[in-house]
C-alpha positions in Angstrom: 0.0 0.0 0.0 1.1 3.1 -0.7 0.9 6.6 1.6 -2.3 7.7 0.0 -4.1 4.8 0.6 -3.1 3.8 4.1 -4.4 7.9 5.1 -7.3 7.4 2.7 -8.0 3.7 4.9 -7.0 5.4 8.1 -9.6 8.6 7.6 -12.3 5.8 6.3 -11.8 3.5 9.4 -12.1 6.7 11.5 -14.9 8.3 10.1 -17.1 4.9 10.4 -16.3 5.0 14.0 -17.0 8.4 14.5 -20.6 7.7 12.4 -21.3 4.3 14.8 -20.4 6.4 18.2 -22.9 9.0 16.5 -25.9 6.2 16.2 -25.0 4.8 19.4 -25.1 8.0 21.0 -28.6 9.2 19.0 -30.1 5.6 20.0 -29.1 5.9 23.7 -30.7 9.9 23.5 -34.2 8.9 22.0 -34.3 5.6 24.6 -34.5 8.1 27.6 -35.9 10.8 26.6 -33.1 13.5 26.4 -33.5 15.7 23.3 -36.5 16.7 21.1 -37.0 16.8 17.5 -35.3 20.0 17.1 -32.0 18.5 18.8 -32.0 21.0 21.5 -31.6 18.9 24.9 -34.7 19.3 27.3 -32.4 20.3 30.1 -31.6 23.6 28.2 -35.3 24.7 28.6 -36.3 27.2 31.8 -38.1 25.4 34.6 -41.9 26.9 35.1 -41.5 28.1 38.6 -45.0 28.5 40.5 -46.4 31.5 42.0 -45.0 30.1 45.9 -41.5 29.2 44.4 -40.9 32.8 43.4 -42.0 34.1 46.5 -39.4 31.7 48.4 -37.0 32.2 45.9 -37.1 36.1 45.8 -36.6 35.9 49.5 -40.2 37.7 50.4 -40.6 34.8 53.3 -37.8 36.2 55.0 -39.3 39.3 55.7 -43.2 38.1 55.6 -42.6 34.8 56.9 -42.6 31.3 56.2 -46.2 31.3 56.0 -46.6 35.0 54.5 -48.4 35.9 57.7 -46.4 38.5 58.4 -43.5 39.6 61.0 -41.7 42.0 63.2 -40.4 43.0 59.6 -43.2 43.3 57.4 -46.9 42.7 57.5 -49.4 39.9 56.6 -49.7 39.2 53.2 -52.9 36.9 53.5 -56.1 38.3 52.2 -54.7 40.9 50.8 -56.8 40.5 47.6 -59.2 43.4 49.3 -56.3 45.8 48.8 -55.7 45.2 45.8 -58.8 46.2 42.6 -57.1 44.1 40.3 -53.8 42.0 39.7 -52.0 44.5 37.3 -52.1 47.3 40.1 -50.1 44.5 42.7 -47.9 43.6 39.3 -47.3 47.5 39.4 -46.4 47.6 43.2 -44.2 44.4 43.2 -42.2 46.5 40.5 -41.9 49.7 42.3 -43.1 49.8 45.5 -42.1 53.3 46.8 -44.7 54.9 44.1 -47.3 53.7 46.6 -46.0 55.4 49.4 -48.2 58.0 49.8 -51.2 55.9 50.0 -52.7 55.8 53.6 -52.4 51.8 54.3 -48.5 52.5 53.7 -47.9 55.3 55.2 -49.1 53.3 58.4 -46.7 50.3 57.4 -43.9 52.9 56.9 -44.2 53.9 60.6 -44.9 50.4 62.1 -42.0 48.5 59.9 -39.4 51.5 60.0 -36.3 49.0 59.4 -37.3 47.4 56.8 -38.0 48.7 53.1 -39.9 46.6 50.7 -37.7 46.2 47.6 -38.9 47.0 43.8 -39.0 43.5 42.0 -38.8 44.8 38.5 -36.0 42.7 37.8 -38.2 40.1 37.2 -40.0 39.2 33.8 -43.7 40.1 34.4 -45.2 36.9 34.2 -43.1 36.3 37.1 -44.8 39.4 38.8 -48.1 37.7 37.4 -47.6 34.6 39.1 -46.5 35.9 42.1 -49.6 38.4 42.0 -52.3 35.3 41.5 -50.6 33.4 44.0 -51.0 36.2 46.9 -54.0 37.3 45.7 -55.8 33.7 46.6 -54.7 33.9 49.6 
């Protein structure tokens, strides 16, 4: 044999073993579920996190409890659905919460939770805020 054909054999043997790790490999994927029809991997896809995970997650039970029934930190957060005429004006507080400072109900939360401030949320994608506002809201 000469040079070109023992790298022509050599790239050939390779390249079928490169293809039968690639079947193997495909056969193993479809067998447990890991990868879609679009080749993306299912683990690359955002979990769905519910309205009580992002509360826990955000840290609001540190300040409102593990319950959300409030602490020497901040108030109750149960039933507060009568506070509230609609879900976009919470989604609009959870965002910016010192806009609502002037409001009566807050300026009473002001003096009784001095310590603490309520932090704006609007780092988070509003369907976040959306889930978060359902959640407290059926409370």
């Amino acid at each position: 044999m000469t040079k070109s054909q023992i790298w022509v054999a050599t790239f050939l043997v390779l390249f079928l073993i490169l293809f039968g790790l690639n079947q193997l490999t495909k056969n193993d994927n479809q067998s447990t579920g890991i990868g879609n029809e679009t080749g993306i991997s299912s683990k690359n896809e955002p979990k769905e996190f519910t309205g009580l995970e992002l509360i826990k997650s955000n840290g609001c039970t540190s300040c409102h409890g593990a319950e959300l029934k409030g602490t020497n930190l901040a108030p109750n957060l149960i039933g507060i659905k009568q506070y509230w005429s609609g879900r976009e004006s919470l989604i609009n507080y959870l965002r910016n919460p010192s806009s609502f400072m002037d409001k009566n109900r807050f300026l009473a939360y002001k003096e009784k939770y001095s310590s603490v401030v309520m932090p704006p949320f609007n780092n988070l994608d509003v369907k976040d805020l959306g889930k978060i506002a359902d959640y407290l809201r059926g409370l």
